[in-house]
C-alpha positions as CSV (number, residue, x, y, z in Angstrom):
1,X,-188.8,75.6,-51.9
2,X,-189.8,76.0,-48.0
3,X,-189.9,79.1,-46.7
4,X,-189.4,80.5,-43.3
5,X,-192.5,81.6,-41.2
6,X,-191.9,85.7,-40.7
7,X,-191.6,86.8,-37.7
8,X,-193.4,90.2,-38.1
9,X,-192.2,92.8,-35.3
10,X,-193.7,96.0,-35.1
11,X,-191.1,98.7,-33.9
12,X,-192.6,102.3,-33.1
13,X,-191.0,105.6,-35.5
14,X,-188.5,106.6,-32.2
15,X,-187.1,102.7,-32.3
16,X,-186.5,103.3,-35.7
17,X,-185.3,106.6,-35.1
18,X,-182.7,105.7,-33.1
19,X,-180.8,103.4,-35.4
20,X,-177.3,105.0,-36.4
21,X,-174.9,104.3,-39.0
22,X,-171.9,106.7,-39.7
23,X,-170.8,104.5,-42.3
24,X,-173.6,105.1,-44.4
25,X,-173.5,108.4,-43.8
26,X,-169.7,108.7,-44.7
27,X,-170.4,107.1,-47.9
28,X,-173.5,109.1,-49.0
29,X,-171.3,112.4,-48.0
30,X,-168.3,111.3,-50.1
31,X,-170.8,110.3,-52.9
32,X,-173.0,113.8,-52.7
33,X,-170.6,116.4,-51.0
34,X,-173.6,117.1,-48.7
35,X,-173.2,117.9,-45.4
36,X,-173.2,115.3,-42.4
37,X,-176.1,116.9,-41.2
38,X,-178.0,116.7,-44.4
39,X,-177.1,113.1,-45.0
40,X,-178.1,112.5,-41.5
41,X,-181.4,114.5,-42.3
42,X,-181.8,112.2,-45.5
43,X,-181.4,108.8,-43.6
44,X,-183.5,110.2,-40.8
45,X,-186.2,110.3,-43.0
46,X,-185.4,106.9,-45.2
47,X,-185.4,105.2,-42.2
48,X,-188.7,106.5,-42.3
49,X,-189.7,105.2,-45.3
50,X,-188.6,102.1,-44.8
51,X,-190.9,101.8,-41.9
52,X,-193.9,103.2,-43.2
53,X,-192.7,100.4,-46.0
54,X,-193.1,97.9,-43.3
55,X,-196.4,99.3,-41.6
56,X,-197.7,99.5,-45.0
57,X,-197.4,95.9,-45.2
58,X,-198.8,94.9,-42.2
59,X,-201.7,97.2,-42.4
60,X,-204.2,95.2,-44.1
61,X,-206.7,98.1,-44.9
62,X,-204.2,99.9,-47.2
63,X,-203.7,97.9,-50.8
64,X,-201.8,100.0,-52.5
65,X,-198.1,99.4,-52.9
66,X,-195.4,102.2,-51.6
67,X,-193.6,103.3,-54.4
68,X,-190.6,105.6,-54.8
69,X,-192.0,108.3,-57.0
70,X,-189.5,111.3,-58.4
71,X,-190.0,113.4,-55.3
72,X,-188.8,110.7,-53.7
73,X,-185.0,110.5,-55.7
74,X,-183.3,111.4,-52.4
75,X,-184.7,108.4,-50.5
76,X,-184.2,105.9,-53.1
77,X,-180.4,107.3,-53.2
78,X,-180.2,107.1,-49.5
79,X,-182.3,103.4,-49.3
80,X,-179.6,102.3,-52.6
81,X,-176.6,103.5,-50.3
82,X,-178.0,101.3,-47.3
83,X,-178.4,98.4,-48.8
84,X,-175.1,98.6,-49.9
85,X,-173.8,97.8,-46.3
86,X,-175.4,94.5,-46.9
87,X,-174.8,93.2,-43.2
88,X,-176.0,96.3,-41.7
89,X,-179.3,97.0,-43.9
90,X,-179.7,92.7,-43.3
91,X,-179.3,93.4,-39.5
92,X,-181.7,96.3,-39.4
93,X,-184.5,95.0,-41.3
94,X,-184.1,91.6,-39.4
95,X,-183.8,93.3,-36.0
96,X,-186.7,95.8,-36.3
97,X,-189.1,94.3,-39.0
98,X,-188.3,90.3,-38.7
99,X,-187.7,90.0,-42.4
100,X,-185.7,91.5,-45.2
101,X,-187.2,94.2,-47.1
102,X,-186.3,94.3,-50.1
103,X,-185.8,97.0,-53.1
104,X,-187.6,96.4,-55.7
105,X,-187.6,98.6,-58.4
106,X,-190.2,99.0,-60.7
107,X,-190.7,96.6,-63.5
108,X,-190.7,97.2,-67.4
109,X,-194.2,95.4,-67.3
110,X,-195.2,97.7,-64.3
111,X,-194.1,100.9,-66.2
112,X,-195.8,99.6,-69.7
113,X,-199.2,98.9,-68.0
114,X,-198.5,102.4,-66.4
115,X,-198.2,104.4,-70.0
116,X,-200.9,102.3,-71.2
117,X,-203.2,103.7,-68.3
118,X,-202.2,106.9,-69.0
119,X,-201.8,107.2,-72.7
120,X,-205.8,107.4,-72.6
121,X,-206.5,110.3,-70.5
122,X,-206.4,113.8,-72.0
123,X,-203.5,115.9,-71.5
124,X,-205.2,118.4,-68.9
125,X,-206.5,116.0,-67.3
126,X,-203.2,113.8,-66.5
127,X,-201.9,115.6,-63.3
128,X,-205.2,115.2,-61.6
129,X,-205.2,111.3,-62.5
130,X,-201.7,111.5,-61.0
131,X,-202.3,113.1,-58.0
132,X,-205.4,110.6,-57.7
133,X,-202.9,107.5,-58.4
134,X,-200.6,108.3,-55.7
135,X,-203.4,110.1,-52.8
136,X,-203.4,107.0,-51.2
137,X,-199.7,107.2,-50.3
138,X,-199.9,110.3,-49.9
139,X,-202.5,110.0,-47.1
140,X,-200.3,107.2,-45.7
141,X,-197.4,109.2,-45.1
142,X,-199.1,112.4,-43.8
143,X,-201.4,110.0,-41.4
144,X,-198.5,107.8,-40.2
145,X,-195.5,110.1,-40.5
146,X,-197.2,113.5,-39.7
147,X,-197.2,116.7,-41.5
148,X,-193.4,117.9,-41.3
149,X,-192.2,114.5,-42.2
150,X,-194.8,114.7,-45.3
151,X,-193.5,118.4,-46.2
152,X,-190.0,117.3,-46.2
153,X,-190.6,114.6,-48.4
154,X,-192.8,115.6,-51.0
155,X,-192.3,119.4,-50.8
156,X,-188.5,120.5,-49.5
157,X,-186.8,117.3,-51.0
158,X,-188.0,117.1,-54.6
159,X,-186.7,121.0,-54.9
160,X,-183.4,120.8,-53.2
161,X,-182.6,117.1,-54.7
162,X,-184.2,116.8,-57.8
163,X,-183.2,114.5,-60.5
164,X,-180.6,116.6,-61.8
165,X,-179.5,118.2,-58.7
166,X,-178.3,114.8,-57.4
167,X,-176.3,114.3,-61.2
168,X,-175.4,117.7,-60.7
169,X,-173.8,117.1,-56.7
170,X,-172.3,113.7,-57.6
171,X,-170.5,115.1,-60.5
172,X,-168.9,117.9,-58.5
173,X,-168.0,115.4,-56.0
174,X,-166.1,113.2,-58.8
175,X,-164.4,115.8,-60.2
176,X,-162.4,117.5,-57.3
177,X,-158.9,117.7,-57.2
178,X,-158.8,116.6,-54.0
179,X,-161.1,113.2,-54.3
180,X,-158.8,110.3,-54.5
181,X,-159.8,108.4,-52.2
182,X,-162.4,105.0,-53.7
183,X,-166.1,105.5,-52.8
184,X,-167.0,102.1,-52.6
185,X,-164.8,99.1,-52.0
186,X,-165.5,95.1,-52.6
């Protein structure tokens, strides 16, 4: 199979920024009973992501992978919910990075290599080699993103949408009297 030469493009954070899309909004309020502004506050800072994603790639000095960690939950929810509106997510990645970027969860090998790392290291000692696995990401985002974007990711996120918190707020939102309308249509 031939593939296509990428066309790398290199759009700056307010470019980014300034991409819109109520739809995706709509549907991530409808799924989460958040408000607009939060939803808009969550895609804010996927969109985010998704560039540091990009940069990440191009940047040939960092070799670590970006990975959706649990703090992370909200994003991934937000990214799943995009990619969704498969035209528009096609559009944006085409328009601002020159390629698709896709979602790619992490493998069962990926996880099994993981435990195996880990299984090995004491139990007071595991946090640390956590924290040590994922500085480099860590760095990244604070470096490329700055320090409030860092805090709401890692710090105000993870407590206000935490695993269970999202089960939590889509369960509320399924069970309402007045929910009848479909949340997603094919």
């Amino acid at each position: 199979m031939k593939h296509k030469e990428i066309n790398f493009k290199r759009p700056s954070l307010e470019q980014i920024d300034a991409y819109e899309n109520p739809n995706v909004i709509s549907r991530f309020v409808d799924i989460f009973g958040v408000t607009s502004e939060e939803a808009i506050d969550i895609f804010t800072h996927t969109k985010k992501w998704l560039w540091l994603a990009h940069e990440q790639r191009l940047d040939q000095t960092y070799t670590n992978k970006m990975e959706i960690d649990e703090p992370l939950l909200v994003i991934d929810e937000m990214w799943h919910n995009f990619v969704l509106f498969t035209k528009d997510y096609t559009n944006f990645c085409f328009h601002y990075f020159g390629y698709y970027l896709h979602h790619q969860p992490t493998t069962d090998a990926e996880k099994i290599k993981f435990q195996k790392e880990i299984q090995s290291v004491p139990l007071e000692q595991k946090d640390e080699v956590l924290k040590d696995k994922r500085r480099p990401q860590y760095e990244c985002t604070y470096d490329k993103l700055g320090r409030k974007a860092f805090e709401k990711l890692y710090f105000e996120y993870p407590k206000k949408y935490s695993k269970k918190q999202l089960a939590e707020l889509c369960y509320q939102q399924v069970t309402k009297p007045e929910t009848t309308q479909l949340i997603g249509q094919h």
